[in-house]
C-alpha positions as CSV (number, residue, x, y, z in Angstrom):
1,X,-25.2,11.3,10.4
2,X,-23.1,8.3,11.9
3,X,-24.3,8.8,15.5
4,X,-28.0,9.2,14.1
5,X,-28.0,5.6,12.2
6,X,-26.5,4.2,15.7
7,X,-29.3,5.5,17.4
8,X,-32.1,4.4,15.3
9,X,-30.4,1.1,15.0
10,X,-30.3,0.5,18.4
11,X,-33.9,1.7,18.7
12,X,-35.0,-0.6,16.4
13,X,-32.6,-3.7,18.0
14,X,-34.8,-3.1,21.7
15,X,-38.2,-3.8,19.7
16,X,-36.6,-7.1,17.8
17,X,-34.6,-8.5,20.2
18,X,-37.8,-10.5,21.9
19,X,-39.7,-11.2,19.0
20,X,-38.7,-14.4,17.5
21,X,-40.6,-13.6,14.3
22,X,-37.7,-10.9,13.3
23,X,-34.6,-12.5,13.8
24,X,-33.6,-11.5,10.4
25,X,-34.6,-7.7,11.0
26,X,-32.4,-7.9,14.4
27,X,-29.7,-9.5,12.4
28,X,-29.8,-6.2,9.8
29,X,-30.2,-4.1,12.8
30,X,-27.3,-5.6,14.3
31,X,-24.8,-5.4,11.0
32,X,-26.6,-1.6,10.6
33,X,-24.9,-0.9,14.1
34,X,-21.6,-2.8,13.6
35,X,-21.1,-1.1,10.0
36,X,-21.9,2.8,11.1
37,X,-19.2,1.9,14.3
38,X,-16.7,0.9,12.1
39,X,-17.4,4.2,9.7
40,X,-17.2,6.1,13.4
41,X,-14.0,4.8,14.1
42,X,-12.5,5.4,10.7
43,X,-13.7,8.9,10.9
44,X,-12.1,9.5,14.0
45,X,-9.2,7.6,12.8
46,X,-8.7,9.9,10.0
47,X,-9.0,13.1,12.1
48,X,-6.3,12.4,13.8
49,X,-4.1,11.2,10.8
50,X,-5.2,15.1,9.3
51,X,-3.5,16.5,12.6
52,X,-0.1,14.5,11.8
53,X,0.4,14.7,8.0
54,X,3.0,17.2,8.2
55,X,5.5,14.5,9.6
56,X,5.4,12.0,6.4
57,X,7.9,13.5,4.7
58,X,9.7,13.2,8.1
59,X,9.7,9.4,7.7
60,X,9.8,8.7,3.5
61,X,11.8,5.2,3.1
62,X,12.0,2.6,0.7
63,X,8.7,0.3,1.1
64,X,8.0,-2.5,-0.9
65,X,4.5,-1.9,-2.1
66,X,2.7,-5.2,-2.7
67,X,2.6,-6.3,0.9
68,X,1.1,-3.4,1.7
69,X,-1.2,-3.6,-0.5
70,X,-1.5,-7.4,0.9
71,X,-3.0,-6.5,4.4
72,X,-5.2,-3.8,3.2
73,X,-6.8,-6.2,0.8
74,X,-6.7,-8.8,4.5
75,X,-8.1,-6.1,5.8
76,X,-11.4,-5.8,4.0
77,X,-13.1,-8.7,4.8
78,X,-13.6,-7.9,8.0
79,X,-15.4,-4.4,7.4
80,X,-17.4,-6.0,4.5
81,X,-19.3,-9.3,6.2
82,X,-21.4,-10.7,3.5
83,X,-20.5,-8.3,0.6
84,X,-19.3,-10.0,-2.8
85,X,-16.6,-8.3,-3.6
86,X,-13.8,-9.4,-6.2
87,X,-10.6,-7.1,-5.9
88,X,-7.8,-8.4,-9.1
89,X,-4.0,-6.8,-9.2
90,X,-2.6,-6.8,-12.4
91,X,1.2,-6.3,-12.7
92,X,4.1,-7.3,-14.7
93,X,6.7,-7.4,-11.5
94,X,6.1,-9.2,-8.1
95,X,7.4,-6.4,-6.2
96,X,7.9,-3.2,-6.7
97,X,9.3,-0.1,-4.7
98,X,8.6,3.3,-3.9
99,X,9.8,6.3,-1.9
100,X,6.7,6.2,1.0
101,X,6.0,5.0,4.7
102,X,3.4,3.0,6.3
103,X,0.8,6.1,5.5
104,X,0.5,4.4,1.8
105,X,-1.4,1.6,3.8
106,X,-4.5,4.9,4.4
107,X,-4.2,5.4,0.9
108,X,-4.8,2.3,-0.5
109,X,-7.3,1.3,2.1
110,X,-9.4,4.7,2.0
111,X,-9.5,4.5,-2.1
112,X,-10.4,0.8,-1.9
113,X,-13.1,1.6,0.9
114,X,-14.4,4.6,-1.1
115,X,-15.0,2.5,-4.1
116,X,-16.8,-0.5,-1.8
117,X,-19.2,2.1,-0.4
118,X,-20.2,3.5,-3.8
119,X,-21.3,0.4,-5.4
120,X,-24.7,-0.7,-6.0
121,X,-24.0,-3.9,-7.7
122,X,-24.5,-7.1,-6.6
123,X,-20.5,-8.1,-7.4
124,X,-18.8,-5.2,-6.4
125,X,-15.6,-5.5,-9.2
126,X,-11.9,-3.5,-8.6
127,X,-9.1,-3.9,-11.0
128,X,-5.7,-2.5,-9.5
129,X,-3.2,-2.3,-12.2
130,X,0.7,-1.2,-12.1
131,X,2.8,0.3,-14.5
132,X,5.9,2.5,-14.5
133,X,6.0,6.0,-15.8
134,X,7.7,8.6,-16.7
135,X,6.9,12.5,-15.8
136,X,8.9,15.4,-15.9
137,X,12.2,13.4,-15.1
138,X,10.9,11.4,-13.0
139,X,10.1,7.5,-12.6
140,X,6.7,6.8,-11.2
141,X,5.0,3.5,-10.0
142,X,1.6,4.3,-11.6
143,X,-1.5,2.5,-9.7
144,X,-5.1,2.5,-11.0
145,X,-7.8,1.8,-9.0
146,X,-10.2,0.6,-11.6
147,X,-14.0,-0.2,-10.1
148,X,-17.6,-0.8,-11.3
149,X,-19.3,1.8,-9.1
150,X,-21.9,4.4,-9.5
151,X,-18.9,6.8,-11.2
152,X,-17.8,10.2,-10.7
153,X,-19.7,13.0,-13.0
154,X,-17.1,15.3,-15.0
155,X,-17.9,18.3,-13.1
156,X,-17.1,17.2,-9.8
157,X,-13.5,15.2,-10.5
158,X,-11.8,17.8,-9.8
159,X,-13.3,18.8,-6.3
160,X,-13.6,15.0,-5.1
161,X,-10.8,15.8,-3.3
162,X,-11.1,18.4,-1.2
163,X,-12.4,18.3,2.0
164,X,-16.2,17.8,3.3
165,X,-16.8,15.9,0.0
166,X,-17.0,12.6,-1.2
167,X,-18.5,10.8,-4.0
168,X,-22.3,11.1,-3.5
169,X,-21.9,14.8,-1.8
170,X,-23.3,13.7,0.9
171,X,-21.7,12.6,3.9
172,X,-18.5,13.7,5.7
173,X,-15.9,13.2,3.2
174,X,-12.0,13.0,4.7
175,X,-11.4,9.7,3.1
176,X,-10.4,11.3,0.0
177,X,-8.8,14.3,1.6
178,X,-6.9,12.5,3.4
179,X,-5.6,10.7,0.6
180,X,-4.6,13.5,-1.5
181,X,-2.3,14.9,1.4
182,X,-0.5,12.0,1.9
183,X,0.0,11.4,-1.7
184,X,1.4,15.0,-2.0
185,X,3.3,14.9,0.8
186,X,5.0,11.7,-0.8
187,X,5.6,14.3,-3.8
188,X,3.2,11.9,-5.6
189,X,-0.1,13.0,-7.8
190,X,-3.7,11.7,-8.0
191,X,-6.4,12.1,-9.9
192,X,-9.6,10.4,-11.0
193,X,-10.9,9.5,-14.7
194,X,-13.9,7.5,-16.2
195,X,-13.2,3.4,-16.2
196,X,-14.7,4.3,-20.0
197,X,-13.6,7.1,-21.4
198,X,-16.8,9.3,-21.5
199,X,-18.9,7.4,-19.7
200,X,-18.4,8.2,-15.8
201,X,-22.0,6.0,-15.4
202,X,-20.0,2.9,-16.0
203,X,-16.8,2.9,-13.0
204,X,-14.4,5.5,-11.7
205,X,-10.4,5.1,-12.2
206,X,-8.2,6.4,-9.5
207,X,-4.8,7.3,-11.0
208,X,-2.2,7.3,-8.2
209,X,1.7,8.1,-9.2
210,X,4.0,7.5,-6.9
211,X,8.0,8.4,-6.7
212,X,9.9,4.5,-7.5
213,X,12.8,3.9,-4.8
């Protein structure tokens, strides 16, 4: 768990700190211990945004969606030190609005964050692409989150969601939880398909559908 990879980090840091023939194993050691603290916090972080969910529809106003999307994607860098990673919006409207709060900013950054951490390429790649829809009388700003990660097998799309799970099983999961109750309590939907149809090997696709303002 997060507390166990602290601990052996740290372990390992007092052996390399004095030997100048392993500066490069104190250096991973070092960003071994800064990344589980930041997965620490986040956890926490998203405890305590479980505990308040219940007040979102409380606060649903008109939010322009791009620049939140802005200081997510600002955001990342600083979690990700010395990851390639190449995140591309694709949109026919510089803004665009929707019926949400400042919660959307979890949403975006626990989907983008998921997809990050289940990537074994080299050049992690994410696509996020807008559209408008259409459901049951009802106009949607549609956002995929499009990625080149390990994929999400058939049978477990529709669990990935619920809570305790996450893409790889293992692990502690609320990321996606998380998610799915603010998007419902935005009256939204999500849901996950294959980036090729048939193929979940290749990418996942997270489909999120948000009321327009």
């Amino acid at each position: 768990n997060i507390i166990s990879n602290i601990l052996s980090s740290l372990q390992l840091y007092s052996i390399y700190q004095n030997d100048i023939n392993r500066h490069e194993k104190t250096k991973e050691t070092i960003d071994i211990i800064r990344e589980q603290s930041i997965r620490g916090s986040n956890l926490i972080s998203n405890i305590r945004k479980l505990s308040e969910i219940e007040d979102i529809k409380l606060n649903i106003e008109k939010v322009e969606v791009f620049e939140i999307l802005g200081d997510v994607l600002n955001y990342l860098p600083t979690i990700f030190k010395g990851k390639q990673i190449n995140i591309q919006t694709k949109s026919s409207t510089k803004t665009e609005f929707v019926k949400a709060n400042n919660w959307l900013s979890d949403v975006f950054k626990n989907i983008l964050v998921n997809a990050i951490n289940h990537n074994n390429n080299v050049n992690v790649e994410i696509l996020i692409q807008f559209s408008n829809v259409q459901k049951d009388d009802v106009s949607y700003l549609k956002i995929e989150f499009i990625d080149n990660g390990i994929g999400i097998e058939d049978e477990r799309k529709n669990n990935i969601f619920q809570k305790g799970l996450n893409r790889n099983v293992r692990g502690i999961g609320l990321g996606l939880y998380l998610v799915r109750g603010i998007i419902e309590s935005l009256d939204g939907l999500i849901f996950v398909e294959d980036k090729v149809k048939g193929n979940y090997s290749k990418g996942a696709k997270f489909v999120v559908l948000i009321p327009k303002a």
